[in-house]
C-alpha positions in Angstrom: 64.2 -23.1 -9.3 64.1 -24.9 -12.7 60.6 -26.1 -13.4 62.0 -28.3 -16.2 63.5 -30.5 -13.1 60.1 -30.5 -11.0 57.6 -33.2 -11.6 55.8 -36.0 -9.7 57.7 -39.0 -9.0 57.8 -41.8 -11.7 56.5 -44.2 -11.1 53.9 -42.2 -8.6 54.3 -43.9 -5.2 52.0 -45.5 -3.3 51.0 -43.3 -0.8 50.8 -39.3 -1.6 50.9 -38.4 2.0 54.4 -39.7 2.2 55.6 -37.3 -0.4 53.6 -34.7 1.3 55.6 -35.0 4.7 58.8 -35.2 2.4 57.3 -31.4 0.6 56.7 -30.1 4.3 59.4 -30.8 5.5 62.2 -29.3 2.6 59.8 -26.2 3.1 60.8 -26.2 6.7 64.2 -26.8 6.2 64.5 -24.1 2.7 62.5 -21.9 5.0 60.4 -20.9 2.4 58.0 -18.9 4.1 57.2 -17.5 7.6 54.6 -20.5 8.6 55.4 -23.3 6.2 52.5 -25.6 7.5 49.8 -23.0 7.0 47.0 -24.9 5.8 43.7 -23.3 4.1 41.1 -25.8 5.7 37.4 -25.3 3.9 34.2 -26.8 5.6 30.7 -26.2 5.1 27.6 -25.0 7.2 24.2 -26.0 8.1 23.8 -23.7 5.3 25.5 -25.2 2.6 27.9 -21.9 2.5 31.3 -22.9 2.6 33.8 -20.7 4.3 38.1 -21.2 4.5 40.6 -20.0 6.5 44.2 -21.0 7.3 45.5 -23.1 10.1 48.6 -24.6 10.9 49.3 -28.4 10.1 50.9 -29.3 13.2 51.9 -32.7 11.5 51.5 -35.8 8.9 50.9 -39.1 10.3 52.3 -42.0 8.4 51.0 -44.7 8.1 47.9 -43.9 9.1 46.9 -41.1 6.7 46.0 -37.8 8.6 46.8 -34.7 9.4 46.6 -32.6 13.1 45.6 -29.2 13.6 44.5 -27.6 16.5 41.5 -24.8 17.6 38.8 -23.8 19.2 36.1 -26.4 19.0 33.4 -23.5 20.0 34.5 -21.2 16.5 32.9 -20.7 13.4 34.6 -24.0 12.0 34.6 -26.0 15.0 30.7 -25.3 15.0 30.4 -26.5 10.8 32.9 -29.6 11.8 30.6 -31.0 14.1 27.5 -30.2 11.7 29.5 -31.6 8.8 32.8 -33.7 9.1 33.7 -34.3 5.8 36.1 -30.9 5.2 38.7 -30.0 2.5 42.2 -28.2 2.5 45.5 -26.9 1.0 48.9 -27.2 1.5 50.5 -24.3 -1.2 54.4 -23.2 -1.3 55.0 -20.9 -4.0 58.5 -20.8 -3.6 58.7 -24.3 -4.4 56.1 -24.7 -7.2 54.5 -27.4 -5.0 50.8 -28.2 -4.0 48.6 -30.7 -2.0 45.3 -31.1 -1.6 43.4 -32.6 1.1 39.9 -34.1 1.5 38.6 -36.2 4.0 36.7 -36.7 7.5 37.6 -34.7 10.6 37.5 -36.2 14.2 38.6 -34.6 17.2 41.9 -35.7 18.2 42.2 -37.8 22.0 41.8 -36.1 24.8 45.3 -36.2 26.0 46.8 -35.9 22.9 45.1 -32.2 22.7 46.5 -31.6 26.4 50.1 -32.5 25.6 50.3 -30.1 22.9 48.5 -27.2 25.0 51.2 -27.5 27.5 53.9 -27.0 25.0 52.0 -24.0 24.1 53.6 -20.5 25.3 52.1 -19.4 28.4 50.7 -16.5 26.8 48.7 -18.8 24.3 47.4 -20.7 27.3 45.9 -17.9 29.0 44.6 -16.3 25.8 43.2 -19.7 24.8 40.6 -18.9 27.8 40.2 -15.2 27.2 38.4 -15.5 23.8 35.5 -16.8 22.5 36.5 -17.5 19.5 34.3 -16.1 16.5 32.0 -14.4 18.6 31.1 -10.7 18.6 33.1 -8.4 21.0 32.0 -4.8 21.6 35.7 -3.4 21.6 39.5 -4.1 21.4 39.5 -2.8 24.5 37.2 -5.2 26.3 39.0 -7.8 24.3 42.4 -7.1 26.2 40.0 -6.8 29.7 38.7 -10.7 29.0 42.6 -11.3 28.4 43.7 -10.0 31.4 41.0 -11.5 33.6 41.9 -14.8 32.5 45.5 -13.9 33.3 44.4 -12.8 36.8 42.2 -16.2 37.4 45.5 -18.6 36.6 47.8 -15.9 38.7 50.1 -15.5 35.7 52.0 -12.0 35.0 49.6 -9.0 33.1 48.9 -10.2 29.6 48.3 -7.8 26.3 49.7 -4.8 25.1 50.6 -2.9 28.9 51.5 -6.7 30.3 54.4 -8.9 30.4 56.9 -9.4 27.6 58.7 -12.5 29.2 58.5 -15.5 27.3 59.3 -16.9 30.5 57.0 -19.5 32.0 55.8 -18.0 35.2 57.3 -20.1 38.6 54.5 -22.4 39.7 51.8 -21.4 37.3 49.7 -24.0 35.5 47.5 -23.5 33.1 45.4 -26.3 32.0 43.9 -26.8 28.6 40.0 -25.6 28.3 37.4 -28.1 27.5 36.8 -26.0 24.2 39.8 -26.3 22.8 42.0 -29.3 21.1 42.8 -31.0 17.9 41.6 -32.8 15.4 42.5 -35.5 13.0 42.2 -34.5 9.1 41.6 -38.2 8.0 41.9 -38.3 4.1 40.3 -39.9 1.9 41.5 -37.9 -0.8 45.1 -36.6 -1.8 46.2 -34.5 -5.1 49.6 -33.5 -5.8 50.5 -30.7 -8.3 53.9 -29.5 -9.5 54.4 -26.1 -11.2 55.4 -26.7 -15.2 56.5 -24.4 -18.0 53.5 -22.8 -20.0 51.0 -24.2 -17.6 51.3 -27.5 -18.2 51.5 -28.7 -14.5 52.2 -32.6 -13.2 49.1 -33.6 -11.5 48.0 -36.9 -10.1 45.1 -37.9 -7.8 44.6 -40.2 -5.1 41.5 -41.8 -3.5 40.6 -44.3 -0.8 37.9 -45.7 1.1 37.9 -45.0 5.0 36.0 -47.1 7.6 35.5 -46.2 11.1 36.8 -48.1 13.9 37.3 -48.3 17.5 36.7 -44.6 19.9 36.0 -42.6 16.6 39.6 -41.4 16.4 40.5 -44.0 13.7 39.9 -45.5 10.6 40.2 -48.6 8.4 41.3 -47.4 5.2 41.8 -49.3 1.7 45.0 -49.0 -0.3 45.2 -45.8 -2.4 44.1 -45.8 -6.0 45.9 -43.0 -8.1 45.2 -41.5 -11.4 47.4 -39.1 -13.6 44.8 -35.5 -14.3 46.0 -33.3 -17.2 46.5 -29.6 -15.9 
């Protein structure tokens, strides 16, 4: 790709999170990478130490201004979400010289928004979404695949792990429902930078900032229009 023909849109638009779903979506499309929506999501502890790891951005949501991911609400992130909300992430694709970043307030996502998407879930990612305790200590791999299997056993489905079933195939008459500790939550930002890859480092950059409100059941916000600023590289 020629950097000479990559830079921020001019004039910048209004809203960043539109050209963010735009960037997503040719990495989807360009295939880019294995997991094109892997997102590094950062929070913070009790603590104050900050730890990341990546999820998976399930999806943008214009015009409202925030982003899904699901997880355990019981792991180590769920656990710093609920101590401290306000979280920070990344959206990076190398191949494209393109990169977003995210901060803003976390909520958990509605109740049956969170079982919607479990059910679309393989069957295999149901079950295991019971089996582990997410974050927590386990003595062996072994007793690992045990928990797995039990939980496989408890919703009647086929053996599950390494010796079980390779069938992507739902099982006939089998349900199983979403756990209470698991779901999704809403990445509301309140923050937004876009960077483009340039020659000799000198990247386009521009930032993007806005005040959010809360309204309603806690799943939304009020938010004011974005203000955006050029940043030298």
């Amino acid at each position: 790709m020629n950097l000479r023909a990559q830079t921020l849109p001019d004039p910048l638009p209004t809203d960043p999170l539109q050209v963010a779903e735009t960037w997503l979506k040719q990495a989807y499309d360009e295939q880019v990478q294995p997991n094109p929506n892997a997102m590094t999501l950062a929070t913070v502890g009790p603590d104050g130490r900050p730890s990341a790891r990546v999820v998976l951005c399930k999806d943008i949501v214009l015009p409202h201004g925030y982003l899904q991911f699901y997880t355990n609400y019981d792991s180590r992130k769920g656990a710093e979400m609920a101590s401290c909300p306000r979280v920070a992430a990344v959206l990076h694709w190398d191949a494209l010289h393109r990169q977003v970043r995210i901060e803003g307030v976390v909520v958990k996502a509605p109740a049956r928004e969170s079982d919607d998407y479990f059910q679309s879930r393989p069957w295999q990612s149901r079950v295991g979404a019971w089996a582990s305790q997410q974050s927590q200590p386990v003595g062996t791999r072994h007793q690992l695949i045990e928990q797995l299997r039990a939980a496989g056993r408890r919703f009647g489905t086929p053996p599950v792990g390494p010796d079980g079933n390779e069938s992507d195939d739902s099982p006939s008459g089998v349900e199983v429902p979403r756990p209470p500790h698991w779901g999704g939550y809403r990445l509301w930002a309140d923050s937004v930078e876009l960077w483009v890859e340039g020659e000799f480092r000198i990247h386009d950059r521009a930032r993007w900032t806005r005040t959010l409100t809360a309204i309603g059941d806690g799943h939304a916000f009020q938010a004011t229009p974005w203000h955006v600023q050029r940043l030298q590289p």
